[in-house]
C-alpha positions as CSV (number, residue, x, y, z in Angstrom):
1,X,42.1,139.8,26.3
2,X,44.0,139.6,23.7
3,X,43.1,140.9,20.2
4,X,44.5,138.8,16.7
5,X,47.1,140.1,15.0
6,X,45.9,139.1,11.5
7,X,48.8,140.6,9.7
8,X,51.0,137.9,11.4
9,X,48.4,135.1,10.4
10,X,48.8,136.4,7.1
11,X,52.4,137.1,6.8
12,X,52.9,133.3,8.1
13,X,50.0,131.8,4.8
14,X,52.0,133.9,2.4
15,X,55.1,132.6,3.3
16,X,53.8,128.9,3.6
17,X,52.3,130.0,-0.2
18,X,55.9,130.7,-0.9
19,X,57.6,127.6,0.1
20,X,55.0,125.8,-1.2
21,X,55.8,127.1,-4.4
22,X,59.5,127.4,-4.8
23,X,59.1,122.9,-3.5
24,X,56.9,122.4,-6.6
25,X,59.2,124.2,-8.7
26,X,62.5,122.6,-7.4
27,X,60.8,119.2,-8.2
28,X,59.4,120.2,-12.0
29,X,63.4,121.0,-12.7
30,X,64.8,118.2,-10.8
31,X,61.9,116.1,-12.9
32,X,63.2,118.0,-16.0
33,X,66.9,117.5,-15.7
34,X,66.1,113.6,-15.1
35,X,64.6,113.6,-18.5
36,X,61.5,111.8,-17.5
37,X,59.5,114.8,-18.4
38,X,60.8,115.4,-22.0
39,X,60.9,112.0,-22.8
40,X,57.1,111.3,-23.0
41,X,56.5,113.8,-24.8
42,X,58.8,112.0,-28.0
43,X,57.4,109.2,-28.1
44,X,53.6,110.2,-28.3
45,X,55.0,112.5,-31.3
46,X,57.0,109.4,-33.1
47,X,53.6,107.4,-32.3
48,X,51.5,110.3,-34.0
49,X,53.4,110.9,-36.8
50,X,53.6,107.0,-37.4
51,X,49.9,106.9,-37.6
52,X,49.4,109.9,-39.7
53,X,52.4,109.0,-42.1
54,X,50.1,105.3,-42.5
55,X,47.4,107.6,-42.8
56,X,48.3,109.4,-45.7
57,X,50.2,106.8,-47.0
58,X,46.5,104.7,-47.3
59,X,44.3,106.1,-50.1
């Protein structure tokens, strides 16, 4: 009988692991470079300092 040979088992999760890995960060940059990802992050600041400019403005 054969025995397992765990450090192939393993070798073949890390490297899953790694693809894994390198796909999510190919898509965060191809997400970045589209501008979708910086974008939202403007507009909830305009919105913010909107309401805190009425805010203050308000006694």
């Amino acid at each position: 009988m054969a025995t397992p040979n765990y450090n192939y088992e393993k070798r073949q999760r890390e490297l899953a692991k790694k693809k894994k890995k390198e796909e999510k960060l190919k898509e965060r940059e191809s997400r970045k470079s589209d501008g979708t990802e910086g974008s939202a992050p403007q507009q909830e600041d305009s919105e913010s300092a909107a309401a805190h400019t009425t805010q203050l403005g308000t006694p």
